[in-house]
TORRO-204909 format. One line per 5 residues: number of its first residue (from 1); their letters; for each residue x, y, z of C-alpha. Coordinates in Angstrom, 1 decimal. Each point is the difference from the previous one (the first is absolute). Last residue first. Layout:
NUM) A) X,Y,Z; ... .
This chain:
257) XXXXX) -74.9,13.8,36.9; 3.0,-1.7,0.8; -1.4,-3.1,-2.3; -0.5,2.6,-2.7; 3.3,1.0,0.2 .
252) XXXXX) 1.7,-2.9,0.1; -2.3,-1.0,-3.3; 1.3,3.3,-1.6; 3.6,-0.6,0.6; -0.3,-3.4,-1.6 .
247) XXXXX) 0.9,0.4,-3.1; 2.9,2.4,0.3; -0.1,1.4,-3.8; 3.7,1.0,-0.6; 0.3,2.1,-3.3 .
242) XXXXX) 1.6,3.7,1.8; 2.5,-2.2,2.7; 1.0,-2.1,-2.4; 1.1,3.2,-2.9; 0.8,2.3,3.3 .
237) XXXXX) 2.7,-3.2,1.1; 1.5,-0.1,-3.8; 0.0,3.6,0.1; 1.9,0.1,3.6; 2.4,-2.5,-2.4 .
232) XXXXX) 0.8,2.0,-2.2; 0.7,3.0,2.1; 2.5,-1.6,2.5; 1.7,-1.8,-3.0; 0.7,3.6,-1.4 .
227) XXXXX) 1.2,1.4,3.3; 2.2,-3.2,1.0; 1.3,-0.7,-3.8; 0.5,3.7,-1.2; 1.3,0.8,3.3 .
222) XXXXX) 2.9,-3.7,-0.1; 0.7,0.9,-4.0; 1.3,4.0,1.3; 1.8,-2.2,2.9; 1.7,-2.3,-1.9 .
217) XXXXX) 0.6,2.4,-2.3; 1.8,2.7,2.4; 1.8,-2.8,1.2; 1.3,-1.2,-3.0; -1.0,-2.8,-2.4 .
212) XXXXX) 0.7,-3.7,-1.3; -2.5,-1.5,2.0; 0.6,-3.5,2.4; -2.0,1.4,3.2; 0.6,-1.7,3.5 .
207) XXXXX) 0.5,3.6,1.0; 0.3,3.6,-2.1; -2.2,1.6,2.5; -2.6,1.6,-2.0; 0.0,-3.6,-1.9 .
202) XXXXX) -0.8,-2.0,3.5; -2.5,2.8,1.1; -1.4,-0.7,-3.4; -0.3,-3.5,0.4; -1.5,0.3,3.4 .
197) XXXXX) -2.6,2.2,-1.6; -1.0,-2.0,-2.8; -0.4,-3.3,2.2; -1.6,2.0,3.1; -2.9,1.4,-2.7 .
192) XXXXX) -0.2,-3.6,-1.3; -0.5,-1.2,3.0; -2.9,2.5,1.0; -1.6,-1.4,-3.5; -0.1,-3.6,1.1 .
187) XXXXX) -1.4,1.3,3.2; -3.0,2.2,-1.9; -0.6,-3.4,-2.2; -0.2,-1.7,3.2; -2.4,2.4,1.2 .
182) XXXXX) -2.0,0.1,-3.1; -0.9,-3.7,-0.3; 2.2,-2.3,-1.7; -0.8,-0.2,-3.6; -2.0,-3.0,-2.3 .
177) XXXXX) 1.5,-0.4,-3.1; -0.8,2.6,-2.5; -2.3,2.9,-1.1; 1.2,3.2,-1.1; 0.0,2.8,2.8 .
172) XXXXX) 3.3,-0.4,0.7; 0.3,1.6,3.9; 3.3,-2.6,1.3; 0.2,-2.6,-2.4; -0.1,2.4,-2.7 .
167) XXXXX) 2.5,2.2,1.6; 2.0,-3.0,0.1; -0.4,-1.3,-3.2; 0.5,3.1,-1.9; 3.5,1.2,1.8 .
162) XXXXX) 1.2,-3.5,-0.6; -0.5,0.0,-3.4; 1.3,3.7,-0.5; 3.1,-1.6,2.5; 0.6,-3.3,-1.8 .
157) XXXXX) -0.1,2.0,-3.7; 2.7,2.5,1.4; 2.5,-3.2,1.3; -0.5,-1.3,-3.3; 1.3,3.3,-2.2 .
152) XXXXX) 2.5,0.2,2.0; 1.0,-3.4,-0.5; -0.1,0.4,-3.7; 1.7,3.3,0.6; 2.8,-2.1,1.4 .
147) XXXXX) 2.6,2.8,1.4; -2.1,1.8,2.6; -1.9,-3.0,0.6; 3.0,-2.1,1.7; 1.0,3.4,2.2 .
142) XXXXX) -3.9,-0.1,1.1; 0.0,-4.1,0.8; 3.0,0.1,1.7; -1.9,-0.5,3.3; -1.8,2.3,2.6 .
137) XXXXX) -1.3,2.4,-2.5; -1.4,-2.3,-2.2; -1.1,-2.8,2.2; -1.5,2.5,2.6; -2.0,1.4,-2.5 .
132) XXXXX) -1.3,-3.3,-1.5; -1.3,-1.0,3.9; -2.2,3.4,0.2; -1.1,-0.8,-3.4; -0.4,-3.8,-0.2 .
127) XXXXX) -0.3,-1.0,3.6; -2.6,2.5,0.3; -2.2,-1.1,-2.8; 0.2,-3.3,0.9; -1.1,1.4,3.9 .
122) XXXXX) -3.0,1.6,-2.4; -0.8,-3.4,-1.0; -0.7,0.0,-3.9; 3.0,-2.9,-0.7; -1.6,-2.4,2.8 .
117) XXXXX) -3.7,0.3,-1.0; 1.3,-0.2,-3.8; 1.0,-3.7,1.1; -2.7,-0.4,1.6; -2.0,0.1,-3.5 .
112) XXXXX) -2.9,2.7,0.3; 1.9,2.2,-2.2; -0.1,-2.4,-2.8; -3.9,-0.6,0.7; -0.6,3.7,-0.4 .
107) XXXXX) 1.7,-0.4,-3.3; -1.6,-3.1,-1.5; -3.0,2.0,0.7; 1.3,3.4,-1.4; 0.8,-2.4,-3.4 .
102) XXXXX) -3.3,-1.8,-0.3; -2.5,3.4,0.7; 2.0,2.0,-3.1; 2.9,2.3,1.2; -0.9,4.0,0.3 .
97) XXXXX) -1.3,-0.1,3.4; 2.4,-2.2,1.3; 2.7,2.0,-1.1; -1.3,3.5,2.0; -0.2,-2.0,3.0 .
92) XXXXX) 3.5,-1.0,-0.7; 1.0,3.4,-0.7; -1.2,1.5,3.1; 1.1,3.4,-0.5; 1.1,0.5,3.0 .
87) XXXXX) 2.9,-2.7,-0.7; 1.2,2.2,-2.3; 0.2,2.7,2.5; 2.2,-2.1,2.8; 2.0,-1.8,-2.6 .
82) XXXXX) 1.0,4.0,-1.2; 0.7,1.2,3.5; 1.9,-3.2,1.2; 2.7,-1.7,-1.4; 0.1,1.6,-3.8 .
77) XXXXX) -0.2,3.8,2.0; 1.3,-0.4,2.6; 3.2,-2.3,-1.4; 0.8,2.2,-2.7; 0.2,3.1,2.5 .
72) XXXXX) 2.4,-2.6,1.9; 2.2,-0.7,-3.3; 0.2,4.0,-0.3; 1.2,0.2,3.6; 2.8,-3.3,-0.8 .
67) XXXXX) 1.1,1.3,-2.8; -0.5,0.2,-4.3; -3.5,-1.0,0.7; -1.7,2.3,-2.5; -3.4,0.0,-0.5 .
62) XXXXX) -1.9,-0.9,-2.3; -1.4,-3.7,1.2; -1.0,1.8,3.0; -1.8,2.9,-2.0; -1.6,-2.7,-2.2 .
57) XXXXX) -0.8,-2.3,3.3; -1.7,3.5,1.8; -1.4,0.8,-3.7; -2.4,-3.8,0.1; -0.3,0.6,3.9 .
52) XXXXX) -2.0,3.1,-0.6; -1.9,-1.2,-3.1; -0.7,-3.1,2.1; -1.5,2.5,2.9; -1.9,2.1,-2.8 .
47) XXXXX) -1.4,-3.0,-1.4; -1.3,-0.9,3.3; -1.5,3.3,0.9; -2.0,-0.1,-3.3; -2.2,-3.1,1.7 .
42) XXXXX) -0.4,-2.1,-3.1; -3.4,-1.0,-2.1; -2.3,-2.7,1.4; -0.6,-1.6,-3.8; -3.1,-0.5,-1.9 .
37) XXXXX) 0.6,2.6,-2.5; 3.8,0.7,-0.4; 1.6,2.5,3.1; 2.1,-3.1,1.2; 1.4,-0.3,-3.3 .
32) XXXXX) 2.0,3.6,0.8; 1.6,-1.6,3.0; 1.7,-3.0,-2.3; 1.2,2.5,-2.3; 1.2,2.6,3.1 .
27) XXXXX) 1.5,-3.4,1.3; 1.9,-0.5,-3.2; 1.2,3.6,-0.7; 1.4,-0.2,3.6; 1.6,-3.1,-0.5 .
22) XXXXX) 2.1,1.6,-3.1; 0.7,3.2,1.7; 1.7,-2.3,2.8; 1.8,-1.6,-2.9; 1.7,3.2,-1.1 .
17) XXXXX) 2.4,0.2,2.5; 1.9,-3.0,-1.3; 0.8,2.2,-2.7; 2.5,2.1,1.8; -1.5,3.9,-0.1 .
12) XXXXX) 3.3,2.1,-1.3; 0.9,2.9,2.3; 3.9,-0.8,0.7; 0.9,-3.6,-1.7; -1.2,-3.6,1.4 .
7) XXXXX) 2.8,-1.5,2.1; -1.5,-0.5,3.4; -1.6,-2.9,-0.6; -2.8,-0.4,-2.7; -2.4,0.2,3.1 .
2) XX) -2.4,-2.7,1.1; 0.9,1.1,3.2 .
């Protein structure tokens, strides 16, 4: 995911790894303007989260897929803990504090396009991740990868993507196109949950699956996969669950009364 394939030597840090250090240093840059005269200043939890996410993608990006249980850590981490911390850190908020007025208006106007309506729909989201997973284990997409690292390389990048757009989609707290409401965001999330597991299931068992691996990896992959996913995305539902506002709860309530 992103990786420089399995082939990098024993203990040496593949370059690629750096470039998570290299967004970090630019969000703590963009972060630190915020504290200038005149400016809001940025929430220190934030940073944190991005910081998180940044050495989740680094530690991803680091570690060695050389079979199919190491190539599963690498997906957890790239496909779903770190997008899920980066996206914490509100990085597009954080952006349109730090581009001049002209820019973040031609921005929020991008975002208000349908077309980015379509692409930031958590059931886009869904098809992309849940729907990717199922193409790579259910196909010879994974034997492909193992010997193109180009492709490797490719089928990484689509899942940190993915991983960032749906968990944005889902409890982003950057602004964008307008979002279902939180119950359909919680259903879109309960299929992904029955995606990851049924895909496991199918790896535990060794059917349907195209992988180059033996039982006891198939299964070691499967609890990394069903466990792991399980946890990532319970914080995905906490993160939703812990920013929803329910406008009109107070009204009801004052209409009971």
């Amino acid at each position: 995911m992103l990786t420089a394939h399995a082939g990098h030597a024993a203990g040496a840090v593949p370059p690629v790894a750096l470039v998570p250090l290299g967004m970090f240093w630019l969000y703590l840059a963009a972060a630190l303007r915020q504290r200038d005269p005149g400016r809001p200043g940025w929430s220190h939890r934030r940073t944190a989260s991005f910081g998180l996410g940044a050495a989740l993608l680094a530690a991803g990006l680091a570690w060695p897929g050389d079979d199919l249980p190491g190539h599963m850590w690498q997906h957890l981490l790239l496909g779903m803990l770190a997008p899920l911390a980066l996206m914490l850190g509100a990085p597009g908020t954080l952006a349109l504090h730090t581009l001049d007025r002209r820019t973040g208006r031609a921005a929020v106007r991008l975002l208000r396009h349908p077309a980015a309506r379509v692409a930031a729909h958590p059931v886009t989201g869904l098809v992309l991740t849940a729907g990717g997973l199922w193409l790579l284990y259910l196909t010879p997409l994974y034997r492909a990868s193992l010997d193109s690292p180009a492709l490797h390389g490719l089928v990484d990048l689509h899942f940190v993507l993915a991983g960032y757009l749906f968990s944005w989609s889902i409890a982003g707290p950057d602004p964008g196109p307008h979002r279902p409401r939180v119950p359909v965001r919680l259903l879109v999330l309960g299929v992904a949950v029955a995606a990851h597991a049924t895909i496991a299931q199918l790896l535990y068992a060794g059917l349907l699956v195209d992988v180059p691996a033996t039982g006891d990896e198939l299964r070691a992959a499967a609890t990394v996969m069903y466990y792991g996913g399980d946890l990532a995305e319970i914080l995905l539902a906490l993160a939703l669950l812990v920013a929803w506002r329910p406008d009109r709860l107070p009204a009801r309530a004052a209409v009971r009364a």
